[in-house]
N, C-alpha and C positions, 0 to 999 in steps of 0.2 A: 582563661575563658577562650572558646574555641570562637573561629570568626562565625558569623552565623547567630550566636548565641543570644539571648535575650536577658538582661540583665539591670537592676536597679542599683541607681546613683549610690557610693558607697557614703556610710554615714561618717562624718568628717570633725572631730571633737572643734569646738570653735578654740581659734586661736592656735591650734595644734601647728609647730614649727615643721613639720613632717606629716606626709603621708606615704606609707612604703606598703609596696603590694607586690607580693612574691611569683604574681602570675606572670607569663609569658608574653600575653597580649594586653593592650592598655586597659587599664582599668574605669569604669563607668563613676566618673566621676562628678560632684554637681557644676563644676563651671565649663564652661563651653569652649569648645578647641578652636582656635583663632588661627593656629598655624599656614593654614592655606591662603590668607593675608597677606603673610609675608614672603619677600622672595630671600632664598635660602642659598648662604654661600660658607665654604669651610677651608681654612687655613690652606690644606694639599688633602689628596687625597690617593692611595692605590687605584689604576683602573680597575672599574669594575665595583667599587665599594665607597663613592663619590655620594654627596650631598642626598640625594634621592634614596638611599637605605637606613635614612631617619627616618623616615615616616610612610616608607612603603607598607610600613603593620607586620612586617616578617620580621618574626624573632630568631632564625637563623641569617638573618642579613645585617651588617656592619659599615659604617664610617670606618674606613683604616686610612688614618693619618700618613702620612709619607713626606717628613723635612723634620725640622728641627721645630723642637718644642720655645715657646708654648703652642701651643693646639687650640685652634679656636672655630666656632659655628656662629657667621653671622644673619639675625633674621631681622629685615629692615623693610617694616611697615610702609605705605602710602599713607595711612593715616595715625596722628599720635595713638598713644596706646598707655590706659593708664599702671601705672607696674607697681606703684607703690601699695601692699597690702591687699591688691585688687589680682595682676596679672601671677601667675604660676609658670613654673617649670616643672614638667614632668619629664624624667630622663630614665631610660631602660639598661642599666647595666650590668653584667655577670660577671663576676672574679670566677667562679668556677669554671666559667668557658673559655676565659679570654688571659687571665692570670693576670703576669704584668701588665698589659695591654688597658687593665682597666683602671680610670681615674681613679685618684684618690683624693686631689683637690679641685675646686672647681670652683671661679670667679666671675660673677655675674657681674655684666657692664650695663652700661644702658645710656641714650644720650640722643640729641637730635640728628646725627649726623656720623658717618664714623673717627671722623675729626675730632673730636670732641665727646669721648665716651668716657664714662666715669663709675669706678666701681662700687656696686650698692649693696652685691655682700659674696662672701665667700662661705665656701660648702665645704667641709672635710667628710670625707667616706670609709669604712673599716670593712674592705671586703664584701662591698654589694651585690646584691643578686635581685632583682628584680625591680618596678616601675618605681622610682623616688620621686615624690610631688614636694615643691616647698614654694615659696614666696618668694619673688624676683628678689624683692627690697627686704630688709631686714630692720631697718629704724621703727625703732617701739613709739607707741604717741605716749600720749602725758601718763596714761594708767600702766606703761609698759606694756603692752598688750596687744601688740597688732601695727600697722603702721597708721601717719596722721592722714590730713587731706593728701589726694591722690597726688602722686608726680606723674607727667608724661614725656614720651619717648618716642620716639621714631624710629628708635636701633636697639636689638639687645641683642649682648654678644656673648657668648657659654666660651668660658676660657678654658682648658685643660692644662692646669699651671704646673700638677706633679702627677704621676701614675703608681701604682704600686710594685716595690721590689726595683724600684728607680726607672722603669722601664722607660724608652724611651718613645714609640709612636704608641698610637692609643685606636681602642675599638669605643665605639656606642652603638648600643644598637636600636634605640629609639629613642626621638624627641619631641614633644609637644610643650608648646605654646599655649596655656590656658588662662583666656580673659574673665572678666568680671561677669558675677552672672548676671545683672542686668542686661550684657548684652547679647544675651540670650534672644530677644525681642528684636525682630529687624525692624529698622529704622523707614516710619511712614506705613508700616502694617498696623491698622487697628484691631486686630483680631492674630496678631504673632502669638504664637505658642510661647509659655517664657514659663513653666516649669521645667524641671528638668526629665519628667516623667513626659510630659506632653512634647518634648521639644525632640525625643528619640524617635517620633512617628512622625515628623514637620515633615522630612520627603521621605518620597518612594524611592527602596534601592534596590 
């Protein structure tokens, strides 16, 4: 979808471990992007290709790592942030543009502090090419099906633990942070927009 474009929340099977969307630019999804919350810092990085081309919205612009692996993006809230079942990762990656360069496993942290982070699940990849949505937390509640009462965090940390063809630094080239859609509604607005259809026109851009 080209920027500009007008487009509806895509429909999302309930409990679906995955959401994968082949397009270029991020996909309109129903929980709300939280990213701009958080201040954002990453392992090393090449000049020029530093923390700020995660989320600049350009799918020809990249994170390129530069040190030794593992490889990691940390986004570290002011305020807790619930992750269990609630918060998502959406993560933009290409094997066809970037080859080795692109992850193949990827270990989600999370914790109050970066002292004290602790991992809640880990992601395997086969040659991705476009937006991948999944669930910070991975712990099933009692039905298997989702996770329980929410956990909260302060810190979550996207690890790049192996890339493909052994490579050793690593490209991404977008990242989003997606909270619960309750919090869609800002806090002390009695009249906040809180569907996701209503919530694309909340401001003027």
């Amino acid at each position: 979808m080209e920027p500009g474009a007008t487009a509806t929340p895509a429909a999302v099977p309930a409990h679906a471990q995955f959401h994968i969307s082949s397009e270029r630019y991020p996909p309109v999804l129903p929980w709300p992007d939280i990213s701009s919350r958080g201040k954002w810092s990453v392992s090393s990085f090449k000049f020029g290709f530093g923390s700020e081309c995660l989320r600049d919205g350009d799918p020809e612009t990249f994170w390129h790592s530069d040190g030794p692996q593992p490889h990691f993006i940390t986004i570290e809230f002011p305020q807790k942030v619930a992750i269990q079942a609630s918060c998502k990762i959406s993560i933009y990656l290409s094997f066809p543009q970037d080859d080795s360069y692109t992850p193949s496993t990827l270990a989600i942290r999370a914790g109050t502090g970066p002292s004290d982070l602790q991992d809640v699940r880990v992601v395997t990849l086969d040659k991705p090419d476009g937006w991948i949505t999944f669930d910070v937390s991975s712990e099933p509640n009692e039905d298997g099906e989702g996770g329980s009462k929410p956990v909260h965090a302060y810190v979550i940390q996207v690890i790049i633990a192996a890339n493909h063809m052994s490579g050793k630094d690593t490209h991404v080239r977008g990242l989003r942070v997606l909270g619960p859609v309750e919090e869609q509604a800002a806090e002390g607005d009695p009249f906040a927009f809180s569907s996701p259809q209503f919530k694309m026109y909340e401001t003027i851009r």
